[in-house]
N, C-alpha and C positions, 0 to 999 in steps of 0.2 A: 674669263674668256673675253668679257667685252674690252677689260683691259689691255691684252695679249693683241686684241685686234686692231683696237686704238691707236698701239704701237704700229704693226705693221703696218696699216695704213700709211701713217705717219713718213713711216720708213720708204714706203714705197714712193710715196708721193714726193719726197725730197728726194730720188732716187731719180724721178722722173724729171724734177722740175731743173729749168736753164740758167743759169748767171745769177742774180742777187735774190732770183724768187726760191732759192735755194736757204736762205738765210731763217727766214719764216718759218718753212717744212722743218729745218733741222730744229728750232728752239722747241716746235711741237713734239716732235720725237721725241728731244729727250724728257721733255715734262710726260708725257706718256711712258718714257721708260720708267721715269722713278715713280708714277702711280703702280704700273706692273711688276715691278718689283715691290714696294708698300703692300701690294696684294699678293703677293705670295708671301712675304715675312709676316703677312696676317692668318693665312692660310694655314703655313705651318703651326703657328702657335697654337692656329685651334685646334690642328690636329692632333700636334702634341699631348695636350689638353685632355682632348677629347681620348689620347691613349692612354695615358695618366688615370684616367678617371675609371675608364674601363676595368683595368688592372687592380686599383682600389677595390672594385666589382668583386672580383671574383681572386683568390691569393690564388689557389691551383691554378689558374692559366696565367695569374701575376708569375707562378713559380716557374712553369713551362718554357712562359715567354722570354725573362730574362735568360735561364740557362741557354734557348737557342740563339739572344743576340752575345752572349758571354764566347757561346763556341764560336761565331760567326768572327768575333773583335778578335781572337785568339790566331795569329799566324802559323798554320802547320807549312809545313816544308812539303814538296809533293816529288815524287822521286820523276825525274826528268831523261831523256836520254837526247843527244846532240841529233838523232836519226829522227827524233819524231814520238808522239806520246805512244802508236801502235808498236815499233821498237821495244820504246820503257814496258811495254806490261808484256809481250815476250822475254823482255830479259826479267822481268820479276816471274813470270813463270817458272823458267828453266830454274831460278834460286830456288824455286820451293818445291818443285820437282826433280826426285832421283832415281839412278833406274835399281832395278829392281833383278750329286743334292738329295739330301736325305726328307722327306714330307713331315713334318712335326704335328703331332696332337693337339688340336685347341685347348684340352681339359687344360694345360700347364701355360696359357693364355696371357697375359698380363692383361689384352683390352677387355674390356666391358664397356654398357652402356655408359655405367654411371662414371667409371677412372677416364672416359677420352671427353664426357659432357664437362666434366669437373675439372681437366686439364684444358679445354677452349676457356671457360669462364674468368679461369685463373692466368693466361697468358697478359704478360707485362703491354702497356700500352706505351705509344710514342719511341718504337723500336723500329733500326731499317729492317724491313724484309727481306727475302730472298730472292731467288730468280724468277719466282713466280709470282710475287711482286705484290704478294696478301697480305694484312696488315691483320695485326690483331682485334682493332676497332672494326672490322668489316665481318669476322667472323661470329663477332660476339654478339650480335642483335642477332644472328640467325643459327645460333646455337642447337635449340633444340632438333630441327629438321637437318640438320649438320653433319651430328654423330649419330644420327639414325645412318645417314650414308655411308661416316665415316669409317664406322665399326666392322661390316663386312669387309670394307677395303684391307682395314688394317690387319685383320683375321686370316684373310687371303695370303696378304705377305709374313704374316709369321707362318702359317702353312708350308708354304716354299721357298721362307729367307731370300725371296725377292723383292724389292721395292721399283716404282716407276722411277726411269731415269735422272727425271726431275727432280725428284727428293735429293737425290744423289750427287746432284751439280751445286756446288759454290760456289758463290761469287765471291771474288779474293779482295779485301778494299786494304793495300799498306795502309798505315797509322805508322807516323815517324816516330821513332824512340829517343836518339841523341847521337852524336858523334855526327857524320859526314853524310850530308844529305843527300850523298850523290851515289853510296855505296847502297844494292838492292839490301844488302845486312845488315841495316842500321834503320830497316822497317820491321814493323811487327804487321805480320799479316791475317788480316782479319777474316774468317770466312763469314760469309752471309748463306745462310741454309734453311730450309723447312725442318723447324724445330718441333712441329706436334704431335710427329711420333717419337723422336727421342723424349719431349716430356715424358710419355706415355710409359718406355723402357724406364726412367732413368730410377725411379721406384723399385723395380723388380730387380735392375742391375746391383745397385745397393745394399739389396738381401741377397743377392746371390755371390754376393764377391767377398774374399777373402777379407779378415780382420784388420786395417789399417794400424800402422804402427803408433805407440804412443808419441813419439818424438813428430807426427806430422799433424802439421794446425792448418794447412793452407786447403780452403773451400770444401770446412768440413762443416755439418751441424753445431751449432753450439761451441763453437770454436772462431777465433778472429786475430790480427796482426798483433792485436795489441795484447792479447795471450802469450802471445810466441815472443812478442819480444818481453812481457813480463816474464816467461821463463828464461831467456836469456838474462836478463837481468837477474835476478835469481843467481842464477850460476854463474856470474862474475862477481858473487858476493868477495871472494875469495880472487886473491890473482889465478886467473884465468888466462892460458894461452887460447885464443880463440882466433880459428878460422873463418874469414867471411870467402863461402864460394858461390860461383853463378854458374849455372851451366849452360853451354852455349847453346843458343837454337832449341830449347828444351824442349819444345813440345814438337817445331819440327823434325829433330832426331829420332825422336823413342820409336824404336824397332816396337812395332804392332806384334811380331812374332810370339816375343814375350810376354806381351799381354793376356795375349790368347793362350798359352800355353800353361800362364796362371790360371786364369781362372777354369780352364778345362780339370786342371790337377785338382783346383780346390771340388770341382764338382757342380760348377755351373748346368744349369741346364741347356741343354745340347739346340735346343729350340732357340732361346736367348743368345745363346754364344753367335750362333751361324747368323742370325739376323745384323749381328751387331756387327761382327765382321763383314758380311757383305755391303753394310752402309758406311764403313770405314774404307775397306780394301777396294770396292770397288766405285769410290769417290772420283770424281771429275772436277778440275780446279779452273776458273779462267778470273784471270786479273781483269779490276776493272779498273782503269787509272784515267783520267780526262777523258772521259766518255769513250775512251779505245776498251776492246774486249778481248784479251789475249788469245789465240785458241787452247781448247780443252785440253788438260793435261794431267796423268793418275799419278799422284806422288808417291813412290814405293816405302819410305818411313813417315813417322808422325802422326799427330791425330791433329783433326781439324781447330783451333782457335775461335771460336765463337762457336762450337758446335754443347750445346748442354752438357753432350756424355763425356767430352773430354777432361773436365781438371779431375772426374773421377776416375778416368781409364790413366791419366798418365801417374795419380798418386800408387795405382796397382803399379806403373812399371818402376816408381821410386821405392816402392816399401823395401825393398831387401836393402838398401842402401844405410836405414842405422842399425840393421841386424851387423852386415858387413863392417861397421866401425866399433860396432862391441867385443868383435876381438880384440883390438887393443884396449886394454882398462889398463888406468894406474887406479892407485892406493887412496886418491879425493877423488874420484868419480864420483856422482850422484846416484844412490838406488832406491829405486821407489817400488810400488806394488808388492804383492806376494805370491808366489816368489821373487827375491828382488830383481828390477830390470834395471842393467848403466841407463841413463842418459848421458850423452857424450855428443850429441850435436839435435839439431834442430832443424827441423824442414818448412818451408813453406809455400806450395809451386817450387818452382826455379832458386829461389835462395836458399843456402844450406847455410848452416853455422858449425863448426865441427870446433870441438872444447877438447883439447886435449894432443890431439896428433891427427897428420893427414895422410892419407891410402890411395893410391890406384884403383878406384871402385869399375873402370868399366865403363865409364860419362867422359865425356869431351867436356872439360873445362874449361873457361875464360877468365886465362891469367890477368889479361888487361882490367878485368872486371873483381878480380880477387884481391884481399889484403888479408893481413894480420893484425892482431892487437895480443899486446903484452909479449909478443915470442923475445925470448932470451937471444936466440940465432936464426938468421937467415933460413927463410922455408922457401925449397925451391917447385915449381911444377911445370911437367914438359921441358927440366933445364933453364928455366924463366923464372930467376927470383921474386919472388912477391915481396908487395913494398907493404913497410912497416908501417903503420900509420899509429898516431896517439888518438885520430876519432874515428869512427865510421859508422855510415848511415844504415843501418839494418830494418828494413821495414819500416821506413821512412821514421826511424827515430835516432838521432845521434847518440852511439856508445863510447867511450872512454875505460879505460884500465877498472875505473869501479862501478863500470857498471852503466846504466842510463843517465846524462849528463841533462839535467834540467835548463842551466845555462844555455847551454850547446841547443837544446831542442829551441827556445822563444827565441834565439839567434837567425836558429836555423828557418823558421817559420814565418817570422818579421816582413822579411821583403816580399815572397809571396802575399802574403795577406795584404799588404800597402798596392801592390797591381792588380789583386784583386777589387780591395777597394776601391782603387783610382777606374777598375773598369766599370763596378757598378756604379760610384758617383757618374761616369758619363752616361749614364745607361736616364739616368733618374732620379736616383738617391741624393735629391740635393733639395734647398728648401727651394729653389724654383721648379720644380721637377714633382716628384713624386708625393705624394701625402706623408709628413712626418711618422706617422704609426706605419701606413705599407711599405715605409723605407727602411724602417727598424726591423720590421718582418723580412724583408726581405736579407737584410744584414744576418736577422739570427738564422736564416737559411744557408746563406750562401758564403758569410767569410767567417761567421764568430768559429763553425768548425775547423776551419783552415789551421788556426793556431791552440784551438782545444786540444786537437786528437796527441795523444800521451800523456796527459794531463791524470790524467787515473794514474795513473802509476808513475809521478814525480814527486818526487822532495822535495816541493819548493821552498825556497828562502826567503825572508821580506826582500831582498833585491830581485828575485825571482817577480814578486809578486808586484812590484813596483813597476819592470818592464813590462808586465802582463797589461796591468792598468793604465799604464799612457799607449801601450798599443790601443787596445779598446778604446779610451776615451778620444784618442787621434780618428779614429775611426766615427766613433758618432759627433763626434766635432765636424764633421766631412760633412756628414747629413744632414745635423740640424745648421749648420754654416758657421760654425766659430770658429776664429783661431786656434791654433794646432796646441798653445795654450791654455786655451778656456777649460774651465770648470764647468763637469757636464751630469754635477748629483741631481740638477732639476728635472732635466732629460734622461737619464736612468730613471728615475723614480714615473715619469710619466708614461715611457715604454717598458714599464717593469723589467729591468737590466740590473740583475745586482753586478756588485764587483767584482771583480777574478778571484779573491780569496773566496769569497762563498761562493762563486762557482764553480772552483775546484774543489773544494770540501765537499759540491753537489756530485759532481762526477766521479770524485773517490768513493762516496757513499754509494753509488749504483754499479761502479763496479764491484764492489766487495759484497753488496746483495747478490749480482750477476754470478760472482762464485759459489755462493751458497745452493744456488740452482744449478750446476752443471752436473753432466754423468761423470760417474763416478770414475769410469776411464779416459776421464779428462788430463794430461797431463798436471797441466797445472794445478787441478783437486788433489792428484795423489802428488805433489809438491807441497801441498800445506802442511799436513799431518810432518815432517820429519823438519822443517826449517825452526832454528832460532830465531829468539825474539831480536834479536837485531837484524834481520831479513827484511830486503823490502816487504813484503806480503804482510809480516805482524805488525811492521810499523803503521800501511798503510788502515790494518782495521784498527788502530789505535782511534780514527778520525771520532768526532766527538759525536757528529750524527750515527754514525755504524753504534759507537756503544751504546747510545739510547735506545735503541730499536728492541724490542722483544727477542729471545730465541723460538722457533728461525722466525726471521725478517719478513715482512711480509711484502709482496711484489708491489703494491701501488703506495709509492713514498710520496703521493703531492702531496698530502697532510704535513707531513713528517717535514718536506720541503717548506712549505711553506707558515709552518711554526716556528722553524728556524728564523729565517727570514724574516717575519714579523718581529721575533726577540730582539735580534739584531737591529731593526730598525726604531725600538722602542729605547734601548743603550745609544741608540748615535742622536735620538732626540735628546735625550737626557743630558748626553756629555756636551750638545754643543744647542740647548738650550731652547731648540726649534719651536720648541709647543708655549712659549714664553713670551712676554713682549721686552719687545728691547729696543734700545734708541742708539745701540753702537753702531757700527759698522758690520756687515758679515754677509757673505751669501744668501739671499732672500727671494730675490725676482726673478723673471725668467731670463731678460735678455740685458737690460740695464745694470741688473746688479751682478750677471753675471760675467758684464765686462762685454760683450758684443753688441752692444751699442756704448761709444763710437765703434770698439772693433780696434782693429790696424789704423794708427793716426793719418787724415790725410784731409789735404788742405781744404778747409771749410767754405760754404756758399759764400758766406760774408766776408771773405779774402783778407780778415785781420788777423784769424790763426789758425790752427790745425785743428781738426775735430776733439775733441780730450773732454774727458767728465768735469775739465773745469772750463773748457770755455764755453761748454755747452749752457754753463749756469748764467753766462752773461751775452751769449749769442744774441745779438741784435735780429736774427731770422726767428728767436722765439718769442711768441707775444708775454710781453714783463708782466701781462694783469693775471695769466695762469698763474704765475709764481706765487704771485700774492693768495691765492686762492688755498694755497696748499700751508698747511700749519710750520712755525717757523720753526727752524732749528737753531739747537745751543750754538754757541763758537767753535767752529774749528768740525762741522758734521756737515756731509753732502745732504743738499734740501732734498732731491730726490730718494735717496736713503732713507733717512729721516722719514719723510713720508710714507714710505711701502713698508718702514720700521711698525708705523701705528696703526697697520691695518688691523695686526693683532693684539693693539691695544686696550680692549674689549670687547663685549659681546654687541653693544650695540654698531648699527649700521653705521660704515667708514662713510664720510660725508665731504669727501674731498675726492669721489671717484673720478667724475667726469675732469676734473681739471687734471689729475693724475695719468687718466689714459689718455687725455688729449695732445698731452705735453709729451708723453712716451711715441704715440703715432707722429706726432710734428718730428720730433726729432729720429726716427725711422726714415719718415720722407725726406727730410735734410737731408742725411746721410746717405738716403739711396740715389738723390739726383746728384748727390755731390761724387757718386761711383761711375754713375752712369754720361753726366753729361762733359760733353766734349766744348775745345777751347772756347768757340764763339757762342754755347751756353754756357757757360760760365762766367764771359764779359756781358750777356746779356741781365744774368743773375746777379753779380754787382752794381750794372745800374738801377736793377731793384731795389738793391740794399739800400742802395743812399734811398731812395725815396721809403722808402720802410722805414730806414730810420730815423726822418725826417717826417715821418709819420706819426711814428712811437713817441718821438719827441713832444713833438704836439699835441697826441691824445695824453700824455703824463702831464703837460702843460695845465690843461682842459685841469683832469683830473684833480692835479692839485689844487688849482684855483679853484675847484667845485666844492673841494671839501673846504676853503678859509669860506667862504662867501654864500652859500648856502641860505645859512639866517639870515643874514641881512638884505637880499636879493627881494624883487618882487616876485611875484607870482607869475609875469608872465615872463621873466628871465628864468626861475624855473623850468618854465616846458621849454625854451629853449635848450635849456643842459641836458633836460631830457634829450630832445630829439639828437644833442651833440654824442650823447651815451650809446644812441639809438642808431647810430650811423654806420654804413655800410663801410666804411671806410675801413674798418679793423677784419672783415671778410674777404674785402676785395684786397686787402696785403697778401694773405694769405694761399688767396689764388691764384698769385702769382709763383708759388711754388709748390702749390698741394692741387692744384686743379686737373693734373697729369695723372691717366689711371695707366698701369701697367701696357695696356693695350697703346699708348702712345709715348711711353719713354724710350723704344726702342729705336725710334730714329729721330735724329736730332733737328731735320728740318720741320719736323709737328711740333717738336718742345720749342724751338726758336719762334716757330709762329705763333705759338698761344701765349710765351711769353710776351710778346709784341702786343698782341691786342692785351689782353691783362694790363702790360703798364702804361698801355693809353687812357684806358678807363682808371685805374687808381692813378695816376694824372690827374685828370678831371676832378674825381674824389678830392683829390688831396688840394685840391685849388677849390671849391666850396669849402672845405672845411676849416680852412685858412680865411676864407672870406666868416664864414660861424664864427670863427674865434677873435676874429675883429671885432665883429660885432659883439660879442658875449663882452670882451673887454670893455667896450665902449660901454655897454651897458650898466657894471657895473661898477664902475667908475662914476658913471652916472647918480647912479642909485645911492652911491657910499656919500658924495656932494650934497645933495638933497637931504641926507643925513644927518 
């Protein structure tokens, strides 16, 4: 603030001032602007800093935080109209609007104390709310005194399958899907609703509704994508004509009629049904889009989109749909259970798979969204050929004629995972940024899934496996700062990161445990029992970890993981010698011998060559007497090498540490002002050089002549060399490029000015020490005469 003020003053007062007293005011300004800006490029860093650190604190709001600056960096598209945003959310109304009491028994209840205390405790945290604008966080400290109130409420409305209005209104938020941002169709509309009494139903609805078909995997217990497309997989062992369809507007279409008139047939309870209908049928929708509020509006089909009870109520209105394609069977159909059931397509929500031939089921289809794979002949629907394709993406896994294409998928995954990355590196994840370990956690949070997921059920090849590990290693190269190049076994090993081969053998292993636990009318379980051993599923339990395991398997594999793991780690010491000493060349250190120091070559403080591990060995910026410090190496070995070679030379203590780390920090700081500083630090840090090297020159001068002349010297030319040994002079060189901490290499007029005073003083230095070595000359020149 004082700075901010300084300014303005400044500002004013030149503002005010007449003819040449104007010249004065304005050089003060600007020296006051760049203090004010200095202080807030300090400011930020420490807030930075200071969030940095925070985050390290605590990984769950580390976890929180990043996903909401991830959604924030993420550009969604927002449906607009040329009339105004209150227009736009009328006209997304009207899209999702079409036109168009018996008193129940509490005995047949679903609330209770305990199912509505035990439904608050359990709602998800850090969710939008409703129209009534409750959070879950607010409910949940006041729990118990809650569903004391809550429970009549809710008793009452099952009583008379009415609910308060409220419950009943949505808020509509679009969420853009793809295609044309401008069309209200190409949003997916989200409702926002009081979700505590559908918890409460969605239990009681579950038991009380008909048998879901085996062919449907989408948002069932014990059931997930990567099932569905294993069983797809599966059944393109074999040429397979498969259909991929989408239906359009899925969950907006579904006539509720049908719904209802399931489950009344199957024998719902008459209590349940009415409730759940009047919270459906008599729903109120209002779009929220730019803080406009559409008005209310009852949609006569559909079920609501972020409502609980819906992905169950619309799988009730798809079941009939693989009954309806098991009249068509050929002669390779699949049959499973007993009595046998076809399989001939697959559901999951909105995406169907149909194997075999396609039907008029009664669904509004989206041809634009449909293809085929393997069909012999043109499939046509609504008159609208669908297009042949050689891949297609089914439940976000790329398919091919045989089946799930491993290739295809780390293709397909690649680029998101690098803008993933590229968003957390800005976020943090970088060595200026984030803590090395909270960057890696955060990595295995947020991008190593990105390109995992179908990794369970892929055939990878050593080129499979190859792409997997330069993606991975591109990626913690990001983090801990290496070239896209670098070798990053030091950095695996220190964030515990195995490779992609053992960590797909980890995720095959748990999915093929995961099967061993599913019910029994799991599609995929009654799949196992009839496949050949050349099926994916027999191959995948061939995995070496699955065979070791006991029959059954037992659910906690960290042991099992991590005995693996260890083996393999005691084979890679073995084969390549780690636990050894050795005096070659090979990957050892963390940053020097891993090649990131120098890094990418670029033109050195000392302006005679480019940064490189060999001219770092002769750099005039490093002091020559560390070198000698460090044990010599054979011909034709980097001394630095060499050196962090004999650390594990024996058991006794390495006795060349300090010159070893001091020499790795020097040339860190070389390297980093040589990134950092701009042209006229750079001409300034030349004229360092020469006197550095004109320094060095003369302490080696010293040096040498200390070591001939030694004995023959007196006693008091001795404390002379002493005090010449003893000089500040090899300090104050070095503060001319190491004296800069972090907090001041970000602007280049503090580096120009410390550099200034620094080589006044080693000036000075180096003009006594030059007047010492006259006299030390003179001296013993002296002393050799008298001799």
């Amino acid at each position: 603030m004082d700075a901010a003020a300084a300014r303005d003053y400044c500002y004013r007062s030149w503002n005010r001032a007449v003819g040449l007293d104007k010249i004065p005011w304005w050089e003060s300004y600007l020296t006051a602007l760049h203090a004010f800006r200095l202080g807030v490029k300090r400011a930020r860093r420490q807030a930075y800093r200071a969030f940095c650190d925070a985050l390290e604190r605590n990984f769950a709001a580390a976890t929180s935080k990043i996903k909401a600056i991830r959604c924030l960096r993420q550009t969604q598209p927002t449906y607009c109209h040329p009339d105004g945003p209150m227009v736009a959310a009328e006209t997304m109304s009207q899209q999702l609007a079409s036109s168009s009491l018996l008193v129940h028994s509490l005995d047949e209840s679903p609330f209770t104390m305990d199912s509505v205390g035990a439904v608050i405790r359990r709602l998800p945290n850090r969710k939008a709310p409703g129209a009534d604008h409750l959070r879950a966080e607010m409910l949940k400290p006041i729990c118990k005194p809650l569903f004391r109130l809550l429970l009549p409420l809710f008793q009452l409305c099952w009583t008379w399958s009415y609910t308060p209005p409220g419950w009943r209104h949505a808020q509509v938020c679009p969420i853009f899907k793809k295609g044309d941002p401008t069309l209200a169709s190409n949003y997916r509309p989200i409702s926002l609703t009081s979700i505590l009494m559908e918890y409460c139903l969605a239990p009681a609805l579950s038991a009380e509704s008909p048998e879901l078909d085996l062919a449907q995997g989408g948002l069932r217990p014990q059931r997930s994508a990567m099932d569905q497309a294993g069983n797809s997989s599966i059944a393109q062992h074999r040429p397979t004509v498969v259909a991929f369809l989408d239906i359009q507007s899925a969950y907006d279409a579904v006539d509720r009629n049908i719904i209802w008139q399931t489950l009344a047939s199957h024998g719902t309870n008459t209590g349940l049904l009415s409730l759940i209908q009047h919270l459906f049928d008599d729903v109120a929708t209002s779009v929220l889009l730019s803080n406009q509020t559409s008005a209310p509006s009852s949609p006569a089909t559909g079920v609501l989109q972020g409502s609980v009870l819906s992905p169950h109520l619309y799988s009730i209105y798809i079941n009939f749909l693989p009954e309806a394609l098991r009249a068509v069977v050929s002669l390779n159909s699949i049959r499973v259970a007993d009595p046998p059931t076809v399989i001939n397509s697959l559901l999951f929500e909105d995406d169907v798979a149909i194997l075999g031939s396609v039907a008029d089921l009664g669904h509004r289809w989206s041809p634009t969204k449909c293809a085929t794979l393997n069909s012999p002949r043109p499939l046509t629907l609504y008159g609208e050929e669908l297009q042949s394709v050689e891949e297609f993406v089914y439940l976000g896994l790329p398919f091919r004629k045989n089946g799930l294409s491993a290739s295809s998928l780390i293709q397909y995954r690649t680029r998101g995972t690098r803008l993933a990355m590229a968003t957390l590196q800005a976020i943090g994840a970088r060595p200026s940024g984030f803590h090395p370990l909270l960057s890696a956690r955060l990595y295995r949070q947020f991008i190593r899934p990105k390109f995992e997921y179908g990794l369970a059920i892929s055939a990878l090849t050593k080129t499979d496996v190859k792409n997997l590990n330069r993606l991975h290693d591109r990626c913690l190269c990001a983090i801990a700062g290496g070239h896209p190049t670098s070798t990053v076994h030091p950095f695996r090993h220190m964030t515990d990161m195995p490779a992609m081969e053992a960590r797909a053998l980890t995720l095959i292993l748990k999915f093929c445990v995961r099967l061993t636990y599913l019910p029994d009318d799991c599609l995929i379980s009654l799949l196992s029992p009839v496949l050949l051993p050349g099926f994916r599923l027999p191959l995948l339990r061939l995995n070496p970890l699955y065979t070791a395991l006991p029959d059954p398997p037992p659910l906690d594999l960290k042991d099992t993981i991590l005995e693996y793991r260890q083996g393999e780690l005691e084979l890679f010491r073995e084969s390549h010698i780690l636990s050894r000493r050795r005096a070659e060349k090979g990957v050892v250190s963390w940053r020097w011998r891993l090649g990131w120091l120098p890094g990418k070559p670029r033109a050195c403080l000392c302006g005679t060559d480019r940064s490189s591990r060999r001219h770092l060995m002769e750099c005039p910026m490093l002091p020559q007497h560390l070198w000698l410090q460090l044990p010599y190496p054979p011909d034709g070995f980097n001394h630095l090498d060499f050196a962090i070679s004999q650390i594990l030379a024996s058991l006794i203590p390495f006795r060349h540490w300090v010159a070893l780390l001091t020499l790795l920090f020097l040339i860190d700081q070389v390297l980093l002002l040589g990134m950092q500083g701009d042209q006229e630090t750079s001409h300034i840090a030349t004229m360092a050089n020469v006197i550095i090297s004109d320094g060095q020159r003369l302490f080696s001068g010293i040096r040498n002549l200390t070591l001939e002349s030694e004995e023959d010297v007196k006693p008091e030319t001795q404390d002379l060399i002493l005090s010449v040994r003893q000089s500040r002079l090899m300090s104050l060189l070095w503060n001319v490029v190491f004296s800069l901490d972090k907090s001041t290499t970000d602007n280049a007029n503090e580096v120009i000015a410390v550099l200034r005073a620094e080589l006044k003083t080693l000036h000075e230095a180096l003009a006594q020490m030059t007047a010492m070595y006259e006299l030390l000359m003179a001296q013993v020149v002296g002393d050799r005469g008298k001799k």
